[in-house]
Each structure stands twice: as C-alpha cells, then as structure tokens.
N, C-alpha and C positions, 0 to 999 in steps of 0.2 A: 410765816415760817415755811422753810421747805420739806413737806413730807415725801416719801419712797412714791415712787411710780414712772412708769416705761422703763427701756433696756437701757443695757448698761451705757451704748453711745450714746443715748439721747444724756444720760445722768454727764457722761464727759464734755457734749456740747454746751451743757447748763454751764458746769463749772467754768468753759473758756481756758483748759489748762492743756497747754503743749507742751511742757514737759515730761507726761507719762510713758511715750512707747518705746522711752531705752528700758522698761522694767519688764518687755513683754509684750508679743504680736496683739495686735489688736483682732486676730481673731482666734485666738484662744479662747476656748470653753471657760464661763463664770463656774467654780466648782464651788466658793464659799459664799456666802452675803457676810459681811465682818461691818462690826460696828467700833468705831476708835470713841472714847469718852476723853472729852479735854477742855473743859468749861473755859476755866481761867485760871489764875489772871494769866495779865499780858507776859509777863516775866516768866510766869511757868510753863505758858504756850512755849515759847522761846524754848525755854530749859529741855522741852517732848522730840525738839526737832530729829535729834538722833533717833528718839523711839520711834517716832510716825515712819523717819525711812528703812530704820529696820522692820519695819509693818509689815511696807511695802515692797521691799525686797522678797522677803518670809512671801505675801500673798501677791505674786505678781500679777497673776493669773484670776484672782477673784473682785469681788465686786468691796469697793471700803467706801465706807459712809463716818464722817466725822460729826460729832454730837460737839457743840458747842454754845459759848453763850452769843446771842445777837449781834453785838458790838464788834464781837472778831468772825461773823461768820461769811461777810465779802471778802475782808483779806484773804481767810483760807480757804475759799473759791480759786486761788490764784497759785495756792501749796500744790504743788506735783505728786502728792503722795495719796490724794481721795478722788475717786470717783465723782462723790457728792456729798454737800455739806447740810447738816441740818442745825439750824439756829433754835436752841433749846426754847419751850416753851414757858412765858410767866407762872408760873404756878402759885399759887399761893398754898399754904400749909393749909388753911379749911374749908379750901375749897374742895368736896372729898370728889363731888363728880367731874371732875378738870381732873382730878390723878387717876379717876378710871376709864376717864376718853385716854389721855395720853399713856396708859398702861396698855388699850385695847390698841392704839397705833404702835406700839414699839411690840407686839405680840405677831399683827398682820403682816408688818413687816418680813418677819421670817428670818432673821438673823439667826445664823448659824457658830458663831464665836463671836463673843465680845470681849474688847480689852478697855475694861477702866482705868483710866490713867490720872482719873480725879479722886478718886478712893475716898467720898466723903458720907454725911448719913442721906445725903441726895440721891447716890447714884446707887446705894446700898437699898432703896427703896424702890427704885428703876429698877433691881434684881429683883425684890419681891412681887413686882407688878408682873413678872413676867407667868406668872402660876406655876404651873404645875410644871409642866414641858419648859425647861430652861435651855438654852443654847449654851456650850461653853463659855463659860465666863473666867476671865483673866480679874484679879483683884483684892480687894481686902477682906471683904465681905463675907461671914462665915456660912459654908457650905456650899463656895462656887466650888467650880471643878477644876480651878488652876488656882488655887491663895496665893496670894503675895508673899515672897519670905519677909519673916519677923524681923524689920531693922532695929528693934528698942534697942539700944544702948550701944548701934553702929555711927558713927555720925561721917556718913554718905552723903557723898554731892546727890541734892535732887537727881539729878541728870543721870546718872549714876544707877540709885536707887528705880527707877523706868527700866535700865535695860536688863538691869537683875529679874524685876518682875514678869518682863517677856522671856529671860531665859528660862525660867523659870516655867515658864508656858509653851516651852520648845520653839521659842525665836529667838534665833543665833542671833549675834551683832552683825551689822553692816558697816561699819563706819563711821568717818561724820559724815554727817547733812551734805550733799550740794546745794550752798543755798545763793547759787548764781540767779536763782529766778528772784530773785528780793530785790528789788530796784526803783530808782524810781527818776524822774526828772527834774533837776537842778537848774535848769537853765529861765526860771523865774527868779532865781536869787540872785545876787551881785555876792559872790563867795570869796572870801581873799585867799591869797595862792597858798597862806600857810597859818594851817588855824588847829584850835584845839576843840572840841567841841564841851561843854558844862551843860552838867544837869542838873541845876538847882533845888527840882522841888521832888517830888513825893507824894504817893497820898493821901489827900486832905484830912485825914481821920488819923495819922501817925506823924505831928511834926516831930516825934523824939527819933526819927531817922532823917534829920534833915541836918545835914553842914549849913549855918548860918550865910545867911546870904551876904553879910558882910565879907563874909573869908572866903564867899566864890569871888567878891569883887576883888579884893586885897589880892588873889590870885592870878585872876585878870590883868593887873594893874601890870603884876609883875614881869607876867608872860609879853605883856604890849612893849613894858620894858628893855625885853630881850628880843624882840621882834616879831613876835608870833601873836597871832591876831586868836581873836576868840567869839566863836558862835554859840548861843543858850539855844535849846531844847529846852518844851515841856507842853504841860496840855492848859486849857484856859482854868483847869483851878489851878496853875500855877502861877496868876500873872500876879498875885500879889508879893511874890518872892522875886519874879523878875523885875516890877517896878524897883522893889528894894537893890536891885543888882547893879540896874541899871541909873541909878541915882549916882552910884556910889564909883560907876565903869562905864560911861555914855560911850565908851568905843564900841559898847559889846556889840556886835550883830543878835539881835532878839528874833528868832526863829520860832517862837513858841505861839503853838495853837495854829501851823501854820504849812507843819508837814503832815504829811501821811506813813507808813509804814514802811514802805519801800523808801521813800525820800530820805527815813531817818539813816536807813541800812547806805544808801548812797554818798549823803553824808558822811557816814563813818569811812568807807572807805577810802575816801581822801582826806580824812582827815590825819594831825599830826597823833593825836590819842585822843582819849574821851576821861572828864572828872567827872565823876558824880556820887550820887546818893544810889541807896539799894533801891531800885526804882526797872518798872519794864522796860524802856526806852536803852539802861544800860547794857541789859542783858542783851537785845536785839545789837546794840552796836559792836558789843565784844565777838559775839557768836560769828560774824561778817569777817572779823579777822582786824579790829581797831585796836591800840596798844591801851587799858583801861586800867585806869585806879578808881576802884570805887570803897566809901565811905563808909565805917559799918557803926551804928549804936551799939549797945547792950541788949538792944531788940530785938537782935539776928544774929545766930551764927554763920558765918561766913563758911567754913567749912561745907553747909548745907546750903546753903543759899545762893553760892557762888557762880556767878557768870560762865557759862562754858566757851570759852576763848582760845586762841592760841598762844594770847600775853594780858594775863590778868593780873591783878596784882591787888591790894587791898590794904586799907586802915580801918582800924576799931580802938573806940573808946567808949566807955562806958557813956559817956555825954559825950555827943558830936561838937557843943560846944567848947571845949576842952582840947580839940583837936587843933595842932598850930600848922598856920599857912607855911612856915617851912618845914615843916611833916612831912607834906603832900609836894610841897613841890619836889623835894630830894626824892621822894617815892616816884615823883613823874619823871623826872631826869633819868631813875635809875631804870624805870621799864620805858623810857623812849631808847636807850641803849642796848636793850637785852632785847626789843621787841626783834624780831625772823625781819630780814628785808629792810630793815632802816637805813634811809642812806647819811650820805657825810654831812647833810645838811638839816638833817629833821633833828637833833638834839638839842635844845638849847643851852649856852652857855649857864655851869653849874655855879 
C-alpha cells in the first residue's frame, strides 16, 4: 500500500503522470493536502470522472491524494487529476487494532479537506477515526462540515449526484473529463476494420442483469450478416458466457480477459458502438465517446445507473430474458444514426 511521504514532486514522479501542468505551475505553493475517496466499483470510478476534474480544477494548486481499492489503484496512477494514489488497506471488521493503525495514518497525514465520493458505513468510519480535530469533510456522514444534499426521492444520474455534492462543498463544475490520457495499444490484436464491440457478462454474483448469451450470439449472427464484425469483452469470470457465445458465433473475436483499461477505452473508440449489460467495461467505453446500448433488468434503474456518454441509449425489462434480438438491434440502428460524427458508412442496413 502506498502511504503519504516526501514533497509534492517526488508524490508526481511516483504517479508517472504528465498530464497535470495544464491545471497549474508547478511551482505554486501546496496551500491544501485534500484527500478524494472512490473505492469502487469499476463502473462508479468511471461515473466520478467529471468529479475528480472538477477536484482538480477547484484545487489546482494543492496537493490530492486519491483513496482507493487495490485493483484500480495503478490504473489511477495514470489519471491526471492526483498527485498520489493510495491503495485502501484490507481491513477486516474485528480486527480492532488494524482500524487504529490505519486511523493513526489517515490523522498523520494531515489532510486538510476531504471529499468522499464513496459515502458508505466504510468511509463514515474513516471520519470517525479521525478524532477530535477533523479536517473538512465533503459527504454523507452526519456532522461532517459539508453534507451531501438529501437525494431521497430525486432519481439523479450517479454522475450527477457527485457534482451536486461538490457544489455543494463550493466546487463549481468544470466540465467533462479530458479523458485523452485513457489509451491503450492495439496493435497485438488482428481488429477488423468495422466491428461492434459486446459485452456479455456481468458480475458473477448478479446473473439477473445478464442478456442471455444466446441473444448476444443471435445478435452477432445478424450484424455478420449485414457486414459488421463483432469483438467480446469481459473479464475471466466471464469466460463461461463467452464459451456459450462463442459456440453459438465462432466469428466472434473473443477479447476477454485479455485487455487492460486503456485498451478497452481504445477499443471503443474505433469502434462501430458497444452492446451490453450494466457492467464497468460499459461505462468506461460510453464515457470515451462509443455510440452504446446498454441492457437493464429490474435490478437497476437506469435513470441512476446510466452511462455518461455522448450517445447512450438503453433497454429494460423486468427479465433480461424477455428482451427480443430485434429490440436491440432497431435500438442499435437508431443510435448508430443519431450518434455526433457517424459517417455514411457506420449504420447498418435497417
């Protein structure tokens, strides 16, 4: 895990990130220490992007340390918007002296404003740890110094719901994201020139938000049909959905378990659009600017949960099963047409 210590360049050289000095000279006085909270998941990461650069914009000039979980904390070595990343520590609930070592490092630290952006009874406990002397705290939490306004009974995009909380905290909006630094290299795959990209699976603990993997292949079939080639995404608990896909659409290009973060965002943007399930992979590809339909159960509101894209578009049905292959594909014709920038040749015959 990486804990606080040296100045603020050495924390920049760690990171390896050359995106930060359009936000500010590099030798500008650190005036705040700011801590950003953003565990997980991968989907909601995604979803904070707007918020981290309104952070960042807001504290150009100060020193920001992002709190996350392990799994995402090299990618976000690589985000333009932190100084330095720290990869949340295992904790376990009774282990009581593991929460007051890690109460005593998040005190020495020194953080002068925090913004939680995980709002959960985790990070609610992380405030308690802090004793007596609190540093501004952005959140849910009752009796930080900046509360989160009450959304009960707004139904607000996630994404949304962030930058109300930072206004909320006197951080104006920025915008969206530049997220030119999200890339990755392609040139290990054999890509065909015009493809759609599928995302079959989900997390193994939720298959009631999964599109049957039949009707990703029946989907496939049709798109090969019409000329348009199709690559799967997913992670290795996916492979049991793409064996199934791929039984059923041996053209598929099976891409699963096999890119990185950047590579998926690279992916998307040449691609023709993106199908899938309510899943992180989707999120990260819409947000890049890919035309996406994605899949909703009765699991999820969509409303709340929705991708922040430039052309998103979406289906729900109480069972994903239930949902018919020409649903989605008339849903994919109609946002291959509407997406910003489609040329004469990316729609396929309707």
């Amino acid at each position: 895990m990486l804990y606080p210590g040296g100045d603020r360049a050495a924390a920049v050289r760690r990171t390896g990130n050359r995106a930060r000095p359009s936000f500010g000279p590099w030798d500008s006085p650190v005036n705040q220490n700011i801590l950003v909270i953003k565990l997980g998941a991968f989907g909601d990461i995604v979803l904070a992007f707007d918020a981290f650069h309104a952070i960042r914009t807001h504290h150009r000039r100060d020193r920001i340390v992002l709190l996350t979980r392990p799994a995402y904390a090299t990618w976000a070595k690589t985000m333009p918007w932190f100084d330095e990343v720290w990869a949340e520590p295992r904790l376990s609930w009774c282990r009581v002296l593991q929460w007051l070592r890690w109460g005593s490092t998040l005190r020495n630290a020194g953080f002068t404003r925090v913004y939680d952006l995980q709002g959960n009874d985790r990070t609610a406990l992380y405030f308690h740890l802090l004793g007596r002397r609190k540093p501004e705290w952005s959140g849910p939490v009752r009796g930080c110094s900046h509360p989160r306004p009450d959304f009960r009974g707004q139904r607000l995009p996630a994404y949304e719901r962030l930058l109300r909380q930072l206004e909320a905290a006197g951080v104006p909006r920025a915008g969206p994201a530049d997220l030119s630094w999200l890339d990755g290299d392609l040139s290990a795959f054999s890509l065909p020139q015009r493809y759609v990209i599928l995302v079959p699976g989900c997390s193994a603990h939720r298959p009631e938000k999964r599109w049957p993997a039949s009707s990703f292949a029946a989907l496939a079939n049709r798109l090969q049909a019409d000329g348009v080639a199709c690559v799967a995404v997913g992670t290795r608990s996916d492979q049991a959905t793409l064996a199934e896909l791929m039984a059923l659409a041996p053209h598929v290009l099976n891409l699963a378990d096999r890119t990185n973060f950047g590579q998926l965002a690279a992916l998307a943007r040449r691609a023709l659009a993106v199908v899938g399930n309510d899943t992180g992979p989707v999120h990260l590809m819409a947000a890049v600017g890919a035309p996406t339909v994605v899949l909703y159960s009765a699991a999820s509101d969509p409303f709340v949960v929705r991708p922040n894209g430039p052309s998103v578009a979406w289906l729900q049905r109480p069972r994903l099963r239930d949902l018919e292959v020409d649903e989605v594909w008339a849903l994919l014709v109609q946002t291959w047409r509407e997406a910003p920038d489609s040329g004469p040749h990316v729609c396929p015959a309707s």
